[in-house]
N, C-alpha and C positions, 0 to 999 in steps of 0.2 A: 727755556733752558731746562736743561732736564739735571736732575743731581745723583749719582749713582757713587753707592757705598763699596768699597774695597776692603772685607776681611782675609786678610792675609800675614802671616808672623813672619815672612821674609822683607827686610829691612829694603831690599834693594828695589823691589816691585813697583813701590812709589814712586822713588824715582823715574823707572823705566816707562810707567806710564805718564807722566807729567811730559816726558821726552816725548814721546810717541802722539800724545794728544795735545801739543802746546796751540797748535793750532785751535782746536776745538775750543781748548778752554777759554785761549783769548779773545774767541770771539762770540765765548758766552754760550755756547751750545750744551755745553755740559759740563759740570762743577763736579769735583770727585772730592769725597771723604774718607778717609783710610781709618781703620782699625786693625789693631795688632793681634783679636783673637775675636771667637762667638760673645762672649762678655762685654767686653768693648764697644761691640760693634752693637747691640742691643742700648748700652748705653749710646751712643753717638745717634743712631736711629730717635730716642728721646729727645736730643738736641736738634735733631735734624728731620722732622716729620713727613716735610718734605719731600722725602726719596722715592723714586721712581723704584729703584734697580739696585738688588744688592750682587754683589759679585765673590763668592766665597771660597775659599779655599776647604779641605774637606780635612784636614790633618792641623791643629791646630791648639795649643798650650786651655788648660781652664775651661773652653768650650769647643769641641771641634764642630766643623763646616752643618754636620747632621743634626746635630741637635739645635744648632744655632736657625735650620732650617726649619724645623718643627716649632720653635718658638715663633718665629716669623709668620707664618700661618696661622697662629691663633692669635697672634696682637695686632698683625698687618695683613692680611689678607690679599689685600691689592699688591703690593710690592710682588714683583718678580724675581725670582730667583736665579742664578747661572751660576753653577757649582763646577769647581775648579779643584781637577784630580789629575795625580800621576797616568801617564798611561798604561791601562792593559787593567785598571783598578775598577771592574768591571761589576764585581758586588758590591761597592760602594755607590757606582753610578749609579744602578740601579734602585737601589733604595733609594738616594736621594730624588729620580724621577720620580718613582714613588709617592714620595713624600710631597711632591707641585713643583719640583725645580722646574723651571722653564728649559733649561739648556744645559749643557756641559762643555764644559775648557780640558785640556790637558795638556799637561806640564811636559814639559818647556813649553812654556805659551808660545804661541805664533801670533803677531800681534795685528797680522792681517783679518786673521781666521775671527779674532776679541775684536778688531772692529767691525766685522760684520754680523756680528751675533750681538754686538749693542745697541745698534741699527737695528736690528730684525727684533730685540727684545722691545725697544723703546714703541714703535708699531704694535707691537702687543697690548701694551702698557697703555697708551694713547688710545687703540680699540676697545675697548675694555674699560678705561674713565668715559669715553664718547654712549658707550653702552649703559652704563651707570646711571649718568647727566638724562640719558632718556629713558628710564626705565620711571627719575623720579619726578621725570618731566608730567610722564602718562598717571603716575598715581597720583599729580597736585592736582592733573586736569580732571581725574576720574572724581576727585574732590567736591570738583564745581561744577561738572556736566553730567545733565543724565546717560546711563548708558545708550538708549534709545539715540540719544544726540551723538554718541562716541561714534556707536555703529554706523549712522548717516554718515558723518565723517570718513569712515572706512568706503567709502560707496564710492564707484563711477559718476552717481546722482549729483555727488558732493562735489567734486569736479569740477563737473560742467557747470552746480550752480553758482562755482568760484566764477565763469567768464560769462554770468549772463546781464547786463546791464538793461533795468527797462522802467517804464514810465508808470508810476503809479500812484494811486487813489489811497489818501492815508489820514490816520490823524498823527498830530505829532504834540508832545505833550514837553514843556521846559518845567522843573520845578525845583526853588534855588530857599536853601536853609537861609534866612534872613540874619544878618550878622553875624555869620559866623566867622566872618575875619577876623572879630575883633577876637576871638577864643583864641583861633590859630595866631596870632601875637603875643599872646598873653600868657599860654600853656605850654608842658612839655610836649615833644612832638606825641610820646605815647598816648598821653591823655587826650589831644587832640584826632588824635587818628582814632580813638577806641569810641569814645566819643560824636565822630563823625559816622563811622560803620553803621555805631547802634541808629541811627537814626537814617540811615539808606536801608538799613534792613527792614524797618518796619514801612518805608516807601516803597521798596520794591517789590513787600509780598503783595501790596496793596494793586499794582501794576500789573503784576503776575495773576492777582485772580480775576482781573477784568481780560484777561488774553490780551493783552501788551506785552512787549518785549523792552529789555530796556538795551538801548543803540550805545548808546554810553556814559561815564560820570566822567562829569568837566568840574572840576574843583569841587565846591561844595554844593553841585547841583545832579541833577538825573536829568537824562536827554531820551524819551521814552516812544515807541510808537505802534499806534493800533491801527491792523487792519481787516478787512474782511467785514461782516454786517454787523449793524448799527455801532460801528466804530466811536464815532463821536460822542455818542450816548454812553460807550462804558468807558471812553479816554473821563469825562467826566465825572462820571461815578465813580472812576481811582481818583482822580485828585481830590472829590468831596472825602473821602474815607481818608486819604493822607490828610490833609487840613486837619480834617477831624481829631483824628491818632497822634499827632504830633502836636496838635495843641494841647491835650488834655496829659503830656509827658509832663513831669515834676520843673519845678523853675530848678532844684539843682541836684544833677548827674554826676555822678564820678568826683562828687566834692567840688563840684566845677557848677558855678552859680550861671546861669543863661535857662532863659525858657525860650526854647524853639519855636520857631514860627515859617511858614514858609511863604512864598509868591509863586504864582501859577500862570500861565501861558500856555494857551491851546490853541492848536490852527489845524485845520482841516482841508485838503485839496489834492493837486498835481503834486509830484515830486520825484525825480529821480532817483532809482534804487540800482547800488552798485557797488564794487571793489574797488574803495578807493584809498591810493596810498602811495607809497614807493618801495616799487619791487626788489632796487638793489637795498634795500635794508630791511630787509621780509616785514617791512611792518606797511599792513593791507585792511583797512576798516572798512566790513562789509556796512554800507550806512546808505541815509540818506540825505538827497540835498539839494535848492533849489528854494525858490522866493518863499514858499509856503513853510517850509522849515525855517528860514529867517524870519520870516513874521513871528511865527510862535515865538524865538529867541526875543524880539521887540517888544513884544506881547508882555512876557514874561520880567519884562525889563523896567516896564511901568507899572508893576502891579502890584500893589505895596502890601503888608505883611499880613497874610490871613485871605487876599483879594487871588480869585480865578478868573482871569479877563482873558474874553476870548470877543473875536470879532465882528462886527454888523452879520456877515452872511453863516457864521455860524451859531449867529442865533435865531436867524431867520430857523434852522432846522430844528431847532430842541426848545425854540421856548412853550411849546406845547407839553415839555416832561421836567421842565425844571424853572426855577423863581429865578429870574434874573433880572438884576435894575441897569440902566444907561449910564454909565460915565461920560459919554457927550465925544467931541471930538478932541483925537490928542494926534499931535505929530509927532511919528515914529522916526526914527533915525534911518537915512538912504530911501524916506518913502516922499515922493514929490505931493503928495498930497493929503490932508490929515486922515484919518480914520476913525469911524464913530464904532465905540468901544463899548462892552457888555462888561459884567460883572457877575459870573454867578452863584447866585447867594445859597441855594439852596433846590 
């Protein structure tokens, strides 16, 4: 619905538009608020913020149509203007174009002529928020992407690597804040969420300088993954460094008594990498997925608070660069057979 303001000091105008537009209004496409002069109509704009579209007469008791336009532009910016003059009143038009009117009416209105210039103002009005919405779309993203990442975006590159779906060699890292539910029951949402952040923050730099990427955060966890050489070796060396960092944080933050602790799960292999999502709701997670990502999540499932368990064949690979003890065999959830589980301590 859109709401558009009518100053005008002729008594019968309202009327004639209420006639003209019953249609409209009753079916909620557009709500009209009238004022009787530039003053009024300023005050009503206060009451009514809302407004797309002011519609003004240019001759007018207290404030007329100009000045009331010049106001409008420095308190409302967005609001569209269509200034409504006698005809042939031609230095008045113009100044008011001028001044950012969007359009002009003349008297005796034609009310064919006012609803196609409502029409055509409302399309402006709607272009112009659409442009707005994405201008501060790109400076939240510029927020959290490096340029470097923007510009790839801009690319053909980018594109095609939106439709490329393929098989690959990874590690994939789960690591979940130990009891944090019981915060999230107990705290305001602020505290919880500020709370939460601080401690993805200091996991993800941890992530970030091993050349990981983090795929996504599932509640109060990170779903993280490294590829390219000696992957496994530095998926490890970020979760030793989180462990580390997050244990040695105060038992209490934000006036909020909890010491952090996290569980860890790592898996290494096969995995499908790809766009996956539903198109008609443009939400698309570039991610991955496949038995070896579910193990990590398994993994990660039984490893209780401070413990990095990762599995029989990924320690076959690294226990020559890191201290790890056996956990023995534990059946995992959806796995037909149990699995002999590592620990790495250090």
């Amino acid at each position: 619905m859109t709401k558009i303001l009518v100053a005008d000091d002729e008594a019968d105008l309202e009327m004639l538009i209420k006639q003209k537009f019953r249609q409209k209004i009753r079916e909620r496409e557009y709500e009209f608020v009238f004022a009787s002069n530039g003053r009024d109509a300023l005050e009503k704009l206060a009451q009514h913020p809302d407004v797309a579209i002011v519609i003004s007469d240019i001759n007018m008791p207290e404030m007329d149509g100009l000045t009331l336009l010049h106001r409008l532009n420095e308190c409302s910016p967005l609001i569209k203007s269509v200034i409504v003059s006698a005809y042939g009143d031609m230095a008045n038009i113009r100044t008011a174009m001028n001044r950012g009117a969007f359009d002009f009416l003349t008297k005796p209105i034609n009310f064919q002529d006012f609803a196609v210039t409502v029409e055509r103002t409302i399309h402006h009005v709607a272009h112009l928020q659409e442009t707005l919405r994405a201008i501060k779309e790109n400076n939240i993203l510029k927020m959290y992407v490096d340029e470097s990442v923007l510009n790839f975006m801009a690319s053909r590159e980018f594109e095609n690597a939106l439709t490329v779906n393929e098989t690959i060699e990874a590690t994939v890292v789960f690591m979940d804040i130990c009891s944090f539910t019981s915060i999230s029951e107990n705290e305001a949402p602020d505290t919880v969420v500020r709370l939460l952040n601080s401690y993805f923050e200091i996991m993800v730099a941890e992530i970030v300088a091993q050349g990981g990427h983090v795929d996504k955060f599932i509640g109060d966890a990170i779903m993280a993954v490294f590829r390219g050489e000696f992957q496994l070796d530095r998926a490890i060396d970020a979760c030793l460094a989180v462990r580390e960092k997050i244990a040695a944080l105060p038992a209490v933050n934000d006036h909020v008594a909890f010491k952090p602790n996290v569980s860890i799960g790592v898996n290494n292999g096969e995995m499908i990498s790809g766009n996956i999502g539903a198109a008609s709701l443009r939400r698309l997670d570039f991610t991955v997925i496949g038995d070896t990502v579910n193990t990590a999540q398994r993994l990660q499932s039984v490893a209780k608070a401070g413990q990095i368990i990762i599995a029989q064949s990924a320690f076959e690979q690294v226990k020559e660069s890191f201290n790890c003890k056996a956990v023995g065999e534990v059946s995992l959830k959806n796995k037909a057979v149990p699995m002999v589980l590592y620990e790495v301590v250090g």
